[in-house]
Backbone as XML, in Angstrom:
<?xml version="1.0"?>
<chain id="A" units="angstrom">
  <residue number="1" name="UNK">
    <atom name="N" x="0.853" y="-1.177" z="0.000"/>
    <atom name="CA" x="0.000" y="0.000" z="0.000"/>
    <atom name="C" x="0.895" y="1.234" z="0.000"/>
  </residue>
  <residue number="2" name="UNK">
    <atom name="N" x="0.506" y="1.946" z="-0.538"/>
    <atom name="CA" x="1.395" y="3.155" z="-0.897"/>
    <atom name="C" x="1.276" y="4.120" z="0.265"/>
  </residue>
  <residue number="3" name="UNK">
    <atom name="N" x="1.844" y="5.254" z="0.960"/>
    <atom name="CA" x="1.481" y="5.917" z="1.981"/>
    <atom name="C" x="0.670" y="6.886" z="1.364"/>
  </residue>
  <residue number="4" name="UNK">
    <atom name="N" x="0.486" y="7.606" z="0.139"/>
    <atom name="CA" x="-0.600" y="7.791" z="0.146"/>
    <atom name="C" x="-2.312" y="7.907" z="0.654"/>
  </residue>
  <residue number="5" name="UNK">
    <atom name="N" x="-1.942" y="6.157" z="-0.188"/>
    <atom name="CA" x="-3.406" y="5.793" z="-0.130"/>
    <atom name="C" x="-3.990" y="5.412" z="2.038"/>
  </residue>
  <residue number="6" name="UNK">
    <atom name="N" x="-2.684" y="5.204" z="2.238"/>
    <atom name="CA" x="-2.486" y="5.063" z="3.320"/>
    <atom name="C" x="-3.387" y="6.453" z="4.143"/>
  </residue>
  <residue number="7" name="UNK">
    <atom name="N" x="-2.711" y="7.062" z="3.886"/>
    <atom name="CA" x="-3.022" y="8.408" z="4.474"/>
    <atom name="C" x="-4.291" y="9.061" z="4.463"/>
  </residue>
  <residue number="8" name="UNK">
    <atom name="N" x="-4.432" y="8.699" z="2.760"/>
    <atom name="CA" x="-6.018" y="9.369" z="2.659"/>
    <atom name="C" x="-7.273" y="8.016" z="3.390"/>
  </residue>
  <residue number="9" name="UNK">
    <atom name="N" x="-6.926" y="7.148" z="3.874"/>
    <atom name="CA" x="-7.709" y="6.359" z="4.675"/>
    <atom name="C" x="-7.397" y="6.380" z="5.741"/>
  </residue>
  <residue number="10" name="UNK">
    <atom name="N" x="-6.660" y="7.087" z="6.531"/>
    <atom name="CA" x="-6.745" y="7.919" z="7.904"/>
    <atom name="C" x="-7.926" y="9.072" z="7.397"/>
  </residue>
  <residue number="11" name="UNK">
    <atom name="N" x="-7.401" y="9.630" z="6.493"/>
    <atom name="CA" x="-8.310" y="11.012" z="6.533"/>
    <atom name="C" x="-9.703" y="11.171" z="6.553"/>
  </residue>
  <residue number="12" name="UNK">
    <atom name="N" x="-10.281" y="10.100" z="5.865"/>
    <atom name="CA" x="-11.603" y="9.298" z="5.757"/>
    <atom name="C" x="-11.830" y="8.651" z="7.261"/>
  </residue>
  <residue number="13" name="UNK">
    <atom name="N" x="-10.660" y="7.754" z="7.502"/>
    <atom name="CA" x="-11.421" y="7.398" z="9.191"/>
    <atom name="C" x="-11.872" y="8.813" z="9.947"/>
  </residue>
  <residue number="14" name="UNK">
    <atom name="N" x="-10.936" y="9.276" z="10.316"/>
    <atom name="CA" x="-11.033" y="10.566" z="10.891"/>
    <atom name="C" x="-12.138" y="11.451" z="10.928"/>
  </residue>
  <residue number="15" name="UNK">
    <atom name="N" x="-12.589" y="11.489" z="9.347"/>
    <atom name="CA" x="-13.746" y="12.090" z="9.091"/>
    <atom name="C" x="-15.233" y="11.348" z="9.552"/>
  </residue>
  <residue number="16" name="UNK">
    <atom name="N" x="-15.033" y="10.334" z="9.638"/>
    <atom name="CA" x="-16.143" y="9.265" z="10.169"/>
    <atom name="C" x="-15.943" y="9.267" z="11.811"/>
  </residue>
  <residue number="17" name="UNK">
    <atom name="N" x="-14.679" y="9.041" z="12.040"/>
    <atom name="CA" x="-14.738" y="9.550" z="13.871"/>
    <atom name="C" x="-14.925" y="10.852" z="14.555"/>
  </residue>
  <residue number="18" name="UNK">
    <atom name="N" x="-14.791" y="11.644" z="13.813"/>
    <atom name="CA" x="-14.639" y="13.166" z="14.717"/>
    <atom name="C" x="-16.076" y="13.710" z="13.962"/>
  </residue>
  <residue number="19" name="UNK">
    <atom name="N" x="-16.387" y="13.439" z="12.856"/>
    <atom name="CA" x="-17.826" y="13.489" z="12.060"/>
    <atom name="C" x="-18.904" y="13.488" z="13.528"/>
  </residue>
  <residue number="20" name="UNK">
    <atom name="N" x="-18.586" y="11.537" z="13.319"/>
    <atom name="CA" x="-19.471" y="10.632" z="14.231"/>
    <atom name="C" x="-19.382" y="11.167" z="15.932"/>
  </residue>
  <residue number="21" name="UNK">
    <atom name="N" x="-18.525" y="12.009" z="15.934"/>
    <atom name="CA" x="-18.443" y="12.327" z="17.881"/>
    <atom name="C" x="-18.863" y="13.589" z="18.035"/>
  </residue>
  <residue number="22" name="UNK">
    <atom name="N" x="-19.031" y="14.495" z="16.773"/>
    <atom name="CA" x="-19.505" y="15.850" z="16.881"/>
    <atom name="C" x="-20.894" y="15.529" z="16.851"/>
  </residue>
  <residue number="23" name="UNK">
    <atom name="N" x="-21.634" y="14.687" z="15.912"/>
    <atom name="CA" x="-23.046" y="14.217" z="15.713"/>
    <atom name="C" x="-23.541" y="14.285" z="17.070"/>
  </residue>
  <residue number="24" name="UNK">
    <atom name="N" x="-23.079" y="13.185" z="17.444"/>
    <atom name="CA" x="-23.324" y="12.848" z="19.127"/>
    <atom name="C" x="-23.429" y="13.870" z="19.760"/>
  </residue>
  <residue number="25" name="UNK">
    <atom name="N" x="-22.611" y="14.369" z="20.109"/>
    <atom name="CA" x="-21.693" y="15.836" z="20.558"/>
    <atom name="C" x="-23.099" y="17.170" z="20.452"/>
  </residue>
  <residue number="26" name="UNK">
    <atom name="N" x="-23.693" y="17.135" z="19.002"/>
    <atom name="CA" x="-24.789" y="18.107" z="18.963"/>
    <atom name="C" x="-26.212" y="17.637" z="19.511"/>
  </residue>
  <residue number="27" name="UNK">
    <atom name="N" x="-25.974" y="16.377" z="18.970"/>
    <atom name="CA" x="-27.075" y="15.977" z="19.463"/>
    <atom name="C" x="-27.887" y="15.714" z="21.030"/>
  </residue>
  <residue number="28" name="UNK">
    <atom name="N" x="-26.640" y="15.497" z="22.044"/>
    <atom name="CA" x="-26.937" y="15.554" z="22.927"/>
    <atom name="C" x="-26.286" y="16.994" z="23.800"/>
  </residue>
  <residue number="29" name="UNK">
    <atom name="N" x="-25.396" y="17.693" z="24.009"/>
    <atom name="CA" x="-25.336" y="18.812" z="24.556"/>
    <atom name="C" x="-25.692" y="20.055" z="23.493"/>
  </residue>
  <residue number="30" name="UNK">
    <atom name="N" x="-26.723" y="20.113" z="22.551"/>
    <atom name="CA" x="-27.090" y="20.619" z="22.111"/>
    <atom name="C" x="-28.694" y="20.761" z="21.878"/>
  </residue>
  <residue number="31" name="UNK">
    <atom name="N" x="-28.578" y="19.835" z="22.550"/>
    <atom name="CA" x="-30.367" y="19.239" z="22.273"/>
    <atom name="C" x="-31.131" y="19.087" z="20.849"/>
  </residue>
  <residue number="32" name="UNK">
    <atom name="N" x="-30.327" y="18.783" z="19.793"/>
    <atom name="CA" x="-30.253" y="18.170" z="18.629"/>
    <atom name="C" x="-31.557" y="17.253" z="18.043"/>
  </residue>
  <residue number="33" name="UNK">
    <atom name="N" x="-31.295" y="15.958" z="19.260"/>
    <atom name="CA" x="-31.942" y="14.968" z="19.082"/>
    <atom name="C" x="-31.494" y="13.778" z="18.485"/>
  </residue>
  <residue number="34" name="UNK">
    <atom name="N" x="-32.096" y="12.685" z="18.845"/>
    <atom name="CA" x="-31.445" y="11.405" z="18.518"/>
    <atom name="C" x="-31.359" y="11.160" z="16.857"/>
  </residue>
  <residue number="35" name="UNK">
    <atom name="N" x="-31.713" y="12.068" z="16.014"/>
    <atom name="CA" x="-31.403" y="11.604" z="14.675"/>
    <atom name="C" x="-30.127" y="11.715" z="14.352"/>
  </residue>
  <residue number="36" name="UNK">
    <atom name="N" x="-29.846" y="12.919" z="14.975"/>
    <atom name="CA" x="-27.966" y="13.668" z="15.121"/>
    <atom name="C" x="-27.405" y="12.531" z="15.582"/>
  </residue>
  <residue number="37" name="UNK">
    <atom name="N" x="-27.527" y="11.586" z="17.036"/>
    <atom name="CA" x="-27.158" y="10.683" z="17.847"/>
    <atom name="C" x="-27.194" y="9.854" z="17.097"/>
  </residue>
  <residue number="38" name="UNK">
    <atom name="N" x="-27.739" y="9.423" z="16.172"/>
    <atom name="CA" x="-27.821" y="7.919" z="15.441"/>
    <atom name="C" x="-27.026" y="8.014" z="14.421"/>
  </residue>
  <residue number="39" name="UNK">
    <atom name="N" x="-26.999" y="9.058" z="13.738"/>
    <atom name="CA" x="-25.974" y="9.689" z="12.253"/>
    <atom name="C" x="-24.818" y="9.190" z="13.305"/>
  </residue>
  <residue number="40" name="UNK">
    <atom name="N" x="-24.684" y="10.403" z="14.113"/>
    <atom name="CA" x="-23.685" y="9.840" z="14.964"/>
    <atom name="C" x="-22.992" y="8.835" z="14.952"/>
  </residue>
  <residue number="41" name="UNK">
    <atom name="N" x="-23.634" y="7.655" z="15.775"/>
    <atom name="CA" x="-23.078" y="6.472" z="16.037"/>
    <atom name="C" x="-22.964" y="5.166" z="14.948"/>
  </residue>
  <residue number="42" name="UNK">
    <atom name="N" x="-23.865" y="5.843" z="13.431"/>
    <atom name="CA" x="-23.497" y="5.451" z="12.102"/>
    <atom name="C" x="-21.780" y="5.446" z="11.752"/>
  </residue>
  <residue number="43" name="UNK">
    <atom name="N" x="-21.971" y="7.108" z="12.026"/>
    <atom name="CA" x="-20.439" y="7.704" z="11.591"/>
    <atom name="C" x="-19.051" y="6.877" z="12.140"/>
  </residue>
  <residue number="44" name="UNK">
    <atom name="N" x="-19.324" y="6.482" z="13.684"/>
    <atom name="CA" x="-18.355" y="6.025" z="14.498"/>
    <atom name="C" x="-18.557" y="4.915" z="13.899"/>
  </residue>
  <residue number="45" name="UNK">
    <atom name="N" x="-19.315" y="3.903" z="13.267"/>
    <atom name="CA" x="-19.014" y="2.263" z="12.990"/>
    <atom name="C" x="-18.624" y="2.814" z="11.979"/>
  </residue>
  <residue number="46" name="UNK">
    <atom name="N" x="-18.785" y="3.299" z="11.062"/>
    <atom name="CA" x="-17.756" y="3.321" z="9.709"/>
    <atom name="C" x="-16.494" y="3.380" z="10.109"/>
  </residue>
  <residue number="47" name="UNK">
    <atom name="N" x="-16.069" y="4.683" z="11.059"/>
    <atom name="CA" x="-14.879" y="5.114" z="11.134"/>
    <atom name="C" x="-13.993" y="3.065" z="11.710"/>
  </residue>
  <residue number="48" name="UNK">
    <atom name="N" x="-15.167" y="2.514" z="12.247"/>
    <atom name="CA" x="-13.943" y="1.279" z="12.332"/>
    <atom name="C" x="-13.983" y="0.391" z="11.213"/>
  </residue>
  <residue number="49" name="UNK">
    <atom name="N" x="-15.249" y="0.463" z="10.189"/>
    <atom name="CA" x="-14.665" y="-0.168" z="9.372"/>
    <atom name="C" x="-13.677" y="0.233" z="8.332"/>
  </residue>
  <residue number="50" name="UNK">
    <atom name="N" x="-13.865" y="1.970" z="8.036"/>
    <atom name="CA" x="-12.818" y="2.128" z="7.132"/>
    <atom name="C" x="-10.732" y="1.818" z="7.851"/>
  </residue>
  <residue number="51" name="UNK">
    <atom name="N" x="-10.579" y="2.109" z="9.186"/>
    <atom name="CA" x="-9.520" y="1.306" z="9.926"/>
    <atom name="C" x="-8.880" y="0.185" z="9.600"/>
  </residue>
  <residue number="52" name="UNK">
    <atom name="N" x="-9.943" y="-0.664" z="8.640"/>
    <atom name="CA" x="-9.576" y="-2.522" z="8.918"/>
    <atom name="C" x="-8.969" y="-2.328" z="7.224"/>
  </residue>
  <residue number="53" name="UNK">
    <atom name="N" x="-9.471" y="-0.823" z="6.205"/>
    <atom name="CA" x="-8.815" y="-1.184" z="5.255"/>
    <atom name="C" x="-7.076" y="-0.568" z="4.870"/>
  </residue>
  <residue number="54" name="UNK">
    <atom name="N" x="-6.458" y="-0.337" z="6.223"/>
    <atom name="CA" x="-4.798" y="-0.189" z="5.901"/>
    <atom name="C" x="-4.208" y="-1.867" z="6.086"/>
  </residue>
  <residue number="55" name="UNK">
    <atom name="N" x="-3.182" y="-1.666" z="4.965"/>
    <atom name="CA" x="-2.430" y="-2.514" z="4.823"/>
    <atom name="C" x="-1.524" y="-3.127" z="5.875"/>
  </residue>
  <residue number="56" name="UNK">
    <atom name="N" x="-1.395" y="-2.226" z="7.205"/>
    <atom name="CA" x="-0.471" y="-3.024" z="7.732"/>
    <atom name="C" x="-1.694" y="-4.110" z="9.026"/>
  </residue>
  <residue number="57" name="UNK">
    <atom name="N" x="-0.648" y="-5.403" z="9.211"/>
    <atom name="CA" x="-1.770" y="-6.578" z="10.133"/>
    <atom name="C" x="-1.616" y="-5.971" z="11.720"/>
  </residue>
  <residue number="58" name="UNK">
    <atom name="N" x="-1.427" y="-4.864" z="12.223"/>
    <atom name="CA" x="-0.786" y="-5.465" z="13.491"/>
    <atom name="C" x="-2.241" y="-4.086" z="14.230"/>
  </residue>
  <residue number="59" name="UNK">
    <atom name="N" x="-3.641" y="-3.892" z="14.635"/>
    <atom name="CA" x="-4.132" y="-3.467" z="15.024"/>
    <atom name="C" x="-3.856" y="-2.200" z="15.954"/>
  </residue>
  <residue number="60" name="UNK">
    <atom name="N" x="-2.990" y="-2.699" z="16.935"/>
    <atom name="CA" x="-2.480" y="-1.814" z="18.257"/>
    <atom name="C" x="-1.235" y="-0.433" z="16.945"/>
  </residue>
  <residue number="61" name="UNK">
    <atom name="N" x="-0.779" y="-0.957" z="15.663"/>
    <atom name="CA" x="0.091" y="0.658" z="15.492"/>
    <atom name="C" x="-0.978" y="0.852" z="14.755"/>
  </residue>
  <residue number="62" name="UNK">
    <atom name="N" x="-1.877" y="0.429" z="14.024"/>
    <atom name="CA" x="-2.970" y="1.320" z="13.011"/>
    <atom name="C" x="-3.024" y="2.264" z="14.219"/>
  </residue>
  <residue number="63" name="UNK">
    <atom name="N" x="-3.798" y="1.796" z="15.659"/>
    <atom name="CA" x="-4.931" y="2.527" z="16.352"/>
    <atom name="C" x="-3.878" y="4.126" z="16.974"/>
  </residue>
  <residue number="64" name="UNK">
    <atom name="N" x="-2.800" y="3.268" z="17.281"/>
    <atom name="CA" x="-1.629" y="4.324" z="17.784"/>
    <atom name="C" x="-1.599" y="5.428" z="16.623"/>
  </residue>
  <residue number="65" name="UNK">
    <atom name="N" x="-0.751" y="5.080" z="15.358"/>
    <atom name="CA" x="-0.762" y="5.889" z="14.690"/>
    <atom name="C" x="-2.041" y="6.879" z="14.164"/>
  </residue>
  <residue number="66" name="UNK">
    <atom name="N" x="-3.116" y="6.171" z="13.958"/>
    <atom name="CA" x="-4.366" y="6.959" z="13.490"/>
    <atom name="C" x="-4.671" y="8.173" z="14.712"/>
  </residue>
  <residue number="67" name="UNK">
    <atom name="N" x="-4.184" y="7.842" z="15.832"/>
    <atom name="CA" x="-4.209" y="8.942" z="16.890"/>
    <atom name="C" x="-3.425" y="10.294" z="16.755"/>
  </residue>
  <residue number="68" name="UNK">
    <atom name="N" x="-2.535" y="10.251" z="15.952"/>
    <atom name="CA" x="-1.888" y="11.163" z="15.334"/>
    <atom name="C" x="-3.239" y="12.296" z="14.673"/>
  </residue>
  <residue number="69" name="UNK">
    <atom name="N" x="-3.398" y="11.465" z="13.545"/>
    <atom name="CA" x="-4.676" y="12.097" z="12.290"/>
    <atom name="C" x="-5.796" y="12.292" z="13.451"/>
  </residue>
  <residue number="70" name="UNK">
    <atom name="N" x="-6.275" y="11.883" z="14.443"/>
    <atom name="CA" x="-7.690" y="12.678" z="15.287"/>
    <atom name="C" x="-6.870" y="13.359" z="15.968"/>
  </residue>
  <residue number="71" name="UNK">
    <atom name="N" x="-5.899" y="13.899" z="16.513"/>
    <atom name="CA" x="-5.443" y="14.885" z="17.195"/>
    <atom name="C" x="-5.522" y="15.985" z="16.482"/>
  </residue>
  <residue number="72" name="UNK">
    <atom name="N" x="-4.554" y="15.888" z="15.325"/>
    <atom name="CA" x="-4.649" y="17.245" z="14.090"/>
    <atom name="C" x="-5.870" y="17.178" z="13.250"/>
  </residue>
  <residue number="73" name="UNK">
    <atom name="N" x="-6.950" y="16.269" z="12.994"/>
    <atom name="CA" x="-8.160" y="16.273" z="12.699"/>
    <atom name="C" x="-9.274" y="16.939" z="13.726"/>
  </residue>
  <residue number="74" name="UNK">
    <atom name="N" x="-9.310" y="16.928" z="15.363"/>
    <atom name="CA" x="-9.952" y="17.260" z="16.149"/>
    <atom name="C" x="-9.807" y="19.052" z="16.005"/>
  </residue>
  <residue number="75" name="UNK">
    <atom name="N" x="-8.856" y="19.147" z="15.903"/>
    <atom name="CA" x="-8.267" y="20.877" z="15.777"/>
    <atom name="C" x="-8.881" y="21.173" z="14.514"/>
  </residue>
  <residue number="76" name="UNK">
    <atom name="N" x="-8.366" y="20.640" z="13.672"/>
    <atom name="CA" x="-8.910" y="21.436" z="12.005"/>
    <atom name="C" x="-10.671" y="21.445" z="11.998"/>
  </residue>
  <residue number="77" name="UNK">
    <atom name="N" x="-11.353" y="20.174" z="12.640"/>
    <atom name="CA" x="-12.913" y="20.105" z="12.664"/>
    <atom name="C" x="-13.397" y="21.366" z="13.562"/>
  </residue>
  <residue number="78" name="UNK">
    <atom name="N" x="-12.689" y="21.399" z="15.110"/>
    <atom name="CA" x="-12.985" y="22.572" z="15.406"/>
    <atom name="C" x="-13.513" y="23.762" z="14.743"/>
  </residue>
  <residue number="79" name="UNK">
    <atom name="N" x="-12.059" y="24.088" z="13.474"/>
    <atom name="CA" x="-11.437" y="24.952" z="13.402"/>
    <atom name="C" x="-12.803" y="25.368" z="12.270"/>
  </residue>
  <residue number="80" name="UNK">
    <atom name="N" x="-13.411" y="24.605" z="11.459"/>
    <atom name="CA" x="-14.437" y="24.329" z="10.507"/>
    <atom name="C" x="-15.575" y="24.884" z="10.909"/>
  </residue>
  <residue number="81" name="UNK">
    <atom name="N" x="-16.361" y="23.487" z="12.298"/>
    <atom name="CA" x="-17.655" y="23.514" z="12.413"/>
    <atom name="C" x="-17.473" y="24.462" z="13.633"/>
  </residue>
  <residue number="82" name="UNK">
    <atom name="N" x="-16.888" y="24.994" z="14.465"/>
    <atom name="CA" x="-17.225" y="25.520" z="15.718"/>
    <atom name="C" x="-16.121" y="26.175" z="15.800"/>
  </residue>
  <residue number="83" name="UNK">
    <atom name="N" x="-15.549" y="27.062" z="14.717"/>
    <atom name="CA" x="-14.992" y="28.549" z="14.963"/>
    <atom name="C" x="-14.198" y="28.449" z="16.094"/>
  </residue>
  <residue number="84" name="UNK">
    <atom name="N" x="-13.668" y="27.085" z="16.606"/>
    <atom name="CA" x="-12.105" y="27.181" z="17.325"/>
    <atom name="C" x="-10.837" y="27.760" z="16.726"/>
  </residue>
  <residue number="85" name="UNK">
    <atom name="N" x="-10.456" y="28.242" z="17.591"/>
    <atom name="CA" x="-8.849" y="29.319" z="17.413"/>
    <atom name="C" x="-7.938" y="28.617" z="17.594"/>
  </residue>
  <residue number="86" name="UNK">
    <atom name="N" x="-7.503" y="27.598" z="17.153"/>
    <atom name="CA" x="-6.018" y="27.073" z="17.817"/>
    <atom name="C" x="-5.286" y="27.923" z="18.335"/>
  </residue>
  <residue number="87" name="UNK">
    <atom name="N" x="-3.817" y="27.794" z="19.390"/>
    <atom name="CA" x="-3.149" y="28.584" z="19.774"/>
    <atom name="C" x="-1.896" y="27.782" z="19.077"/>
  </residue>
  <residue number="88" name="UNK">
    <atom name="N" x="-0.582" y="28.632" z="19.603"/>
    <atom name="CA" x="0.556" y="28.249" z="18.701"/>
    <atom name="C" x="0.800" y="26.514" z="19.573"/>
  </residue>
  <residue number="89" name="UNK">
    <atom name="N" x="0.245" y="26.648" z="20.705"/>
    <atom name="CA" x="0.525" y="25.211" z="21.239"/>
    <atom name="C" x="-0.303" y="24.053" z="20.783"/>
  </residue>
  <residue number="90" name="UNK">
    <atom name="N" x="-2.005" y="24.685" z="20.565"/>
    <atom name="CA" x="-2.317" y="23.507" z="19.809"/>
    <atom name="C" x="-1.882" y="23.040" z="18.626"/>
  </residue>
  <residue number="91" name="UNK">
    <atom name="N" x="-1.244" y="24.425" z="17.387"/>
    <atom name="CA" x="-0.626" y="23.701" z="16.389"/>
    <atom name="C" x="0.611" y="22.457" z="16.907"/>
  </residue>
  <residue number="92" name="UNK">
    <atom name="N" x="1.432" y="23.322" z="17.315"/>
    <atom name="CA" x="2.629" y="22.596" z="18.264"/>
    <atom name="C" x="2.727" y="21.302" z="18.733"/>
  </residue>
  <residue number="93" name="UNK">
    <atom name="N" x="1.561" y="20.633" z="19.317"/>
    <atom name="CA" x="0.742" y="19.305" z="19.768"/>
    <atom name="C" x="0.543" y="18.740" z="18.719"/>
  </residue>
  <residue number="94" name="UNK">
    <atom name="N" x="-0.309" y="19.421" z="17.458"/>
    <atom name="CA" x="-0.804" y="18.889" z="16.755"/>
    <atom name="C" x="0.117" y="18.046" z="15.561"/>
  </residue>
  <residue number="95" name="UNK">
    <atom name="N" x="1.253" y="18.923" z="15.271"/>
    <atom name="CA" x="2.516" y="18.698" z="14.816"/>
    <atom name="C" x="3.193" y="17.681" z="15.219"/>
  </residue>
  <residue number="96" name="UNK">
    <atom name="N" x="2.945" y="17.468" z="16.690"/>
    <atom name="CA" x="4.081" y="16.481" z="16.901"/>
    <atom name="C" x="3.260" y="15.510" z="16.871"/>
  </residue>
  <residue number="97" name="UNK">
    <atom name="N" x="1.891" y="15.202" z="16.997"/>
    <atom name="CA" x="1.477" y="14.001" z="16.988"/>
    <atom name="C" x="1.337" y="13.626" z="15.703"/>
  </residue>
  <residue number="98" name="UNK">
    <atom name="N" x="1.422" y="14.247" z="14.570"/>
    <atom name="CA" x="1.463" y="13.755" z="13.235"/>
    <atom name="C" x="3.098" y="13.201" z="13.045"/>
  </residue>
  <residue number="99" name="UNK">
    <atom name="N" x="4.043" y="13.873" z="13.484"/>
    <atom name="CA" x="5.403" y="13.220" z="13.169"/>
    <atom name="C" x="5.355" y="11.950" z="14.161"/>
  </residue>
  <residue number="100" name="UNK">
    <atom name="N" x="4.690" y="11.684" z="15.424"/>
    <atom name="CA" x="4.446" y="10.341" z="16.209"/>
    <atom name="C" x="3.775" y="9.556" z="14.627"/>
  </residue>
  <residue number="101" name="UNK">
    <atom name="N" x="3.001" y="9.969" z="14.269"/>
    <atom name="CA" x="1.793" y="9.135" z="13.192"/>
    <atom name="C" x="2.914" y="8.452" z="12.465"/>
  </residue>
  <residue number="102" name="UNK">
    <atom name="N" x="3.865" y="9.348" z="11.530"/>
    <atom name="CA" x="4.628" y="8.866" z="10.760"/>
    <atom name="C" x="5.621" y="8.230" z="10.838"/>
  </residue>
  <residue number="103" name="UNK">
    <atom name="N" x="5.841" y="8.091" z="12.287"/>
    <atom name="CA" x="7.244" y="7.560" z="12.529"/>
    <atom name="C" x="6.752" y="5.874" z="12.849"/>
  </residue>
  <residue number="104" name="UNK">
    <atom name="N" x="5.284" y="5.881" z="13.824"/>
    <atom name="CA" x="4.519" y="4.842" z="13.809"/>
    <atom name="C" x="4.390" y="3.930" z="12.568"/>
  </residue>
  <residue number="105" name="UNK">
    <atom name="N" x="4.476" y="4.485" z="11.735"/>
    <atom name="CA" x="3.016" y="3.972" z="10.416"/>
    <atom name="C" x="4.484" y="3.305" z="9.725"/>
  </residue>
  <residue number="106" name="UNK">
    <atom name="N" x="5.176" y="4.713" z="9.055"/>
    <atom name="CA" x="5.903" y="4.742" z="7.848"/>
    <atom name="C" x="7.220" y="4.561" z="8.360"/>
  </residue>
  <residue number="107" name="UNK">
    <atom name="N" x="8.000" y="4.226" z="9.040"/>
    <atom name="CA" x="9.448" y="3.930" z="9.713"/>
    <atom name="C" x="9.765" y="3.035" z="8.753"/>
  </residue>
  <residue number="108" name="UNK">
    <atom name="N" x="10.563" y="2.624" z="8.216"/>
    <atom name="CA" x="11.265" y="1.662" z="8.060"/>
    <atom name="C" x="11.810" y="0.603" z="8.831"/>
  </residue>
  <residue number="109" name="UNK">
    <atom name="N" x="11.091" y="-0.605" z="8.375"/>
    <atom name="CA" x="11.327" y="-1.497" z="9.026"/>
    <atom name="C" x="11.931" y="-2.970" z="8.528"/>
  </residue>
  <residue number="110" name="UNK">
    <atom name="N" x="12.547" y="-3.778" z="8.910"/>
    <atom name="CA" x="13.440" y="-4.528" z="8.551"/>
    <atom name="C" x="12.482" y="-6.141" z="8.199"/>
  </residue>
  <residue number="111" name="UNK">
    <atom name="N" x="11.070" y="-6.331" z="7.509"/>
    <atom name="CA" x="10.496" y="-7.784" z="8.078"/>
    <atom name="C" x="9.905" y="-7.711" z="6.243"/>
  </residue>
</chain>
């Protein structure tokens, strides 16, 4: 699998997890309603099935690394649906957990 394609299926999970937790998220401290809540918890089962389609077998670095992409995904959705300001530290955070992502994912490895 190419890191690419790799990548843009983080970006897609991501979008199905932080999608699926804002749904929720409006729906209930917003008083929304359970249609929001159900989109919702739609959104979150995708986000695990699109997960199962990276190439590498070993579950525990997908989940590690994909934590990278919802850290700097949680900030940018903010940054979208609810007019959050990052500060220079959330970029800062956000940065390093994407170089954690890549060092996780894409390292070179000897097998």
């Amino acid at each position: 699998m190419t890191v690419a394609r790799s990548v843009a299926l983080f970006v897609v999970a991501a979008l199905f997890e932080i999608g699926g937790a804002w749904l929720v998220w409006q729906g209930i401290r917003e008083h929304k309603g359970w249609i929001w809540i159900g989109a919702g918890v739609i959104a979150l089962g995708l986000y695990g099935v699109v997960a199962t389609f990276q190439s590498d077998d070993n579950f525990g670095r997908i989940l590690a690394a994909y934590g990278g992409i919802f850290v700097a995904g949680s900030i940018a959705w903010g940054m979208v649906a609810d007019a959050y300001r990052p500060d220079r530290y959330d970029v800062i955070g956000a940065l390093v957990c994407l170089a954690g992502m890549a060092v996780i994912m894409y390292a070179p490895r000897g097998h």
